[in-house]
N, C-alpha and C positions, 0 to 999 in steps of 0.2 A: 221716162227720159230725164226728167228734171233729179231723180236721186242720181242717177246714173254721172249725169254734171256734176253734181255734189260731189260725187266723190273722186272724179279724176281730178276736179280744179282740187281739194283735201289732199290727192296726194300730188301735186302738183309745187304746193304747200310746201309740204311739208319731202321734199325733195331738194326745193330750195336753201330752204333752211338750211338742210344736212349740210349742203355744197356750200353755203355761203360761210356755216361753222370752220367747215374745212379747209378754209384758203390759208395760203400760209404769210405767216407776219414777218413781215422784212423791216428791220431797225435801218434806221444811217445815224454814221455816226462820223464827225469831224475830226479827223487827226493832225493835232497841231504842233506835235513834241512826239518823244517815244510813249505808244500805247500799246495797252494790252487789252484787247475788245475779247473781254468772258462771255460765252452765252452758254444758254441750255435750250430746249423744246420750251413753247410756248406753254405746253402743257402740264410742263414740272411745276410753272408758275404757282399756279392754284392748286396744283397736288396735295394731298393729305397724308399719303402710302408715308412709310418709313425711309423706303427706297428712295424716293427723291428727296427726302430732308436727303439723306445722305448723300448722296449724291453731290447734291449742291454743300455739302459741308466737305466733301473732298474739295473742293474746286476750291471755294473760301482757303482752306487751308493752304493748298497750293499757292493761290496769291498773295497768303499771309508769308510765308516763305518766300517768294520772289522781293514781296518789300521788304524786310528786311536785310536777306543779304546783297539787293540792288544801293539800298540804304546806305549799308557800308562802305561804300563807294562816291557815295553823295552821287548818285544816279537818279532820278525822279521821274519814274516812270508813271504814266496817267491809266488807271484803271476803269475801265467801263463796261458795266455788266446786262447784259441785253438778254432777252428769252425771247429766240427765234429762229424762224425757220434759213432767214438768210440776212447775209448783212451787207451793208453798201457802205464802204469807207471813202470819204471825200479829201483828198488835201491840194490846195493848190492849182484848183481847177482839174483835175485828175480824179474819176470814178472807178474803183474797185469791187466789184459785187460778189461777193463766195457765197453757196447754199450749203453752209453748215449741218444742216438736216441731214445730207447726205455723204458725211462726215464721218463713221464709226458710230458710236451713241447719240452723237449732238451733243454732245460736252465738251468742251476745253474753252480755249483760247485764240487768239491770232495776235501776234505781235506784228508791228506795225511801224514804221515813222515817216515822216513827210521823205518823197524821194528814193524812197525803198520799196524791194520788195515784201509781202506783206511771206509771212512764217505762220502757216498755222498748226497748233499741238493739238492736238482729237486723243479725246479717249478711245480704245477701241477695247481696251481686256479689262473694263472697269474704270471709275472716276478717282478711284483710289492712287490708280499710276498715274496722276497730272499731278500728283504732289511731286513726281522723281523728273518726270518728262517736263515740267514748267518749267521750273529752276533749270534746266539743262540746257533748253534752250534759249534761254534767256541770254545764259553765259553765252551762248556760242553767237548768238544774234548779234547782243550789243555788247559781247567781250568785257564781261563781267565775273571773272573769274571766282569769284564768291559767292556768285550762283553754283559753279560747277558743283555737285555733291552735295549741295545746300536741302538734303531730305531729311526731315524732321528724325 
């Protein structure tokens, strides 16, 4: 009887565990000016694979590309880059919550500014199109025409 105990509280354990690794990570994030809230999966974070470097370096690039021809404009957009499952944007007493996760891959962006609706760009055929779809909607968000066509 006493191993029998043993081992249901053991998998009882380690049941827990699994479920409590599993919950999903929700960032907030304060929007004070025009933002652009980048995320990936929680999981990319620590990733090793080739795949998620890359991944995350399409995205990098994208937003390398948005400052820039936002730049040219003298436009000063605030970048914040979160790894998660869902995100809560706050401005002005007003809560926003998107679950990203369930988004196409969990990669892109949301653009964002106090009083606005929020814009979000998701990878869905690869991270590689957020370098074309970023800049694109950038321009058309905050009519930044310098964004339009702005792909490396």
């Amino acid at each position: 009887m006493t191993h029998r105990m043993c081992l249901v509280a053991s998998l009882l354990v380690s049941l827990w565990v699994q479920s409590s690794s599993a919950a999903e990570v929700t960032r907030r994030v304060l929007i004070q000016g025009p933002t652009i809230v980048a995320f990936a999966p929680p999981s990319v974070e620590t990733a090793t694979d080739e795949g998620a470097a890359e991944a995350i370096a399409h995205l990098q690039f994208a937003l390398d590309d948005v400052s820039k021809c936002a730049s040219s404009k003298h436009v000063k957009i605030k970048v914040v880059f979160v790894y998660a499952d869902a995100i809560e944007m706050r401005d002005s007493g007003t809560t926003r919550a998107l679950a990203v996760n369930r988004l196409g891959q969990g990669i892109g962006g949301v653009l964002v500014a106090p009083g606005r609706q929020a814009h979000v760009v998701a990878s869905r055929e690869g991270p590689s199109m957020l370098q074309e779809l970023l800049p694109e909607a950038v321009s058309a968000y905050w009519g930044i025409e310098a964004c339009h066509g702005a792909v490396r």
